[in-house]
N, C-alpha and C positions, 0 to 999 in steps of 0.2 A: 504494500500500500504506500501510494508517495501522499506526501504533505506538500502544501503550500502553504509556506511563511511570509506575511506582509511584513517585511522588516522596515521599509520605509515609514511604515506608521508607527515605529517604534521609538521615542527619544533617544540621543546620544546620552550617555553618562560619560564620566573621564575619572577614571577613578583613580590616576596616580598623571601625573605629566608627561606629555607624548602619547599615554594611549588613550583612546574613546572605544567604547565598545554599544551597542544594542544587545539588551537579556530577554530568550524570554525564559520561563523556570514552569514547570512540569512533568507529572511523571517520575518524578524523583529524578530530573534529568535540568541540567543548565545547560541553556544553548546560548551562543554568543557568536556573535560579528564580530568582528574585534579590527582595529586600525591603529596599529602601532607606526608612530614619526620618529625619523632618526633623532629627534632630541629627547627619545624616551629616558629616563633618568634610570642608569644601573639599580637591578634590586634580582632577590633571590625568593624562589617562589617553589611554592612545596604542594603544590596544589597537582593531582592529578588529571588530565584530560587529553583530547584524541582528536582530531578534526584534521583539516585540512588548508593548506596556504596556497589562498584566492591570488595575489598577485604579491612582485616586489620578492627580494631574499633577507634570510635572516640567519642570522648564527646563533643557535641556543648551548650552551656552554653548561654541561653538570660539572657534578664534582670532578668527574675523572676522562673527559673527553669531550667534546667539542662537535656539530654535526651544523652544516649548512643547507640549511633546505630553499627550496625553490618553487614557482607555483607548480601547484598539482602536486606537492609533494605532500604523503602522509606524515602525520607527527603522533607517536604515543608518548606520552610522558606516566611514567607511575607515578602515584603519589606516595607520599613519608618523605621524612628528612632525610634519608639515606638518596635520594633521589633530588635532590634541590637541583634547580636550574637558571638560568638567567640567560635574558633575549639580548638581541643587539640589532637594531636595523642596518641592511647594507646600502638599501636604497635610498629614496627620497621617503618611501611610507611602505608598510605591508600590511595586506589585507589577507584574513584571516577567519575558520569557521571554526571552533572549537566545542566538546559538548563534555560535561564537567556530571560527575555523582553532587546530587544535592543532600 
């Protein structure tokens, strides 16, 4: 069964500098738009989620290794602190679809 999401009717939020994202939450399930700018501000995030990179490259950096992804590229991240990572834009901006355990 496919879904149709109106994300356009959805507000921006910005919930740290450089990123905006659209939520919507469901299902025991967070879904997200997400639009990170290369002046996103370094941070470390322990949050687990799966989605997929809409346009633009980005370097996500865990503890022990380093991975550049590109559009159409899949991302899994586990979550726990054993798993921390942090983003870096390579572009002008990356767009991004991610879906998060609520």
């Amino acid at each position: 069964m496919n879904y149709k999401i109106d994300f356009e009717s959805i507000p921006w939020e910005a919930p740290i500098p450089g990123v905006r994202h659209r939520v919507i939450k469901g299902g025991g399930k967070l879904l997200r738009v997400v639009e990170y700018g290369h002046d996103m501000e370094p941070h470390w995030c322990e949050k687990g989620h799966w989605g997929y990179i809409i346009d633009g490259r980005m370097e996500i950096s865990f503890e022990n290794e380093v991975h550049v992804y590109n559009p159409g590229d899949g991302v899994f991240i586990p979550p726990g602190g054993e798993h921390r990572h942090m983003g870096k834009v390579l572009t002008d901006t990356v767009r991004a679809v991610f879906v998060e355990e609520t």
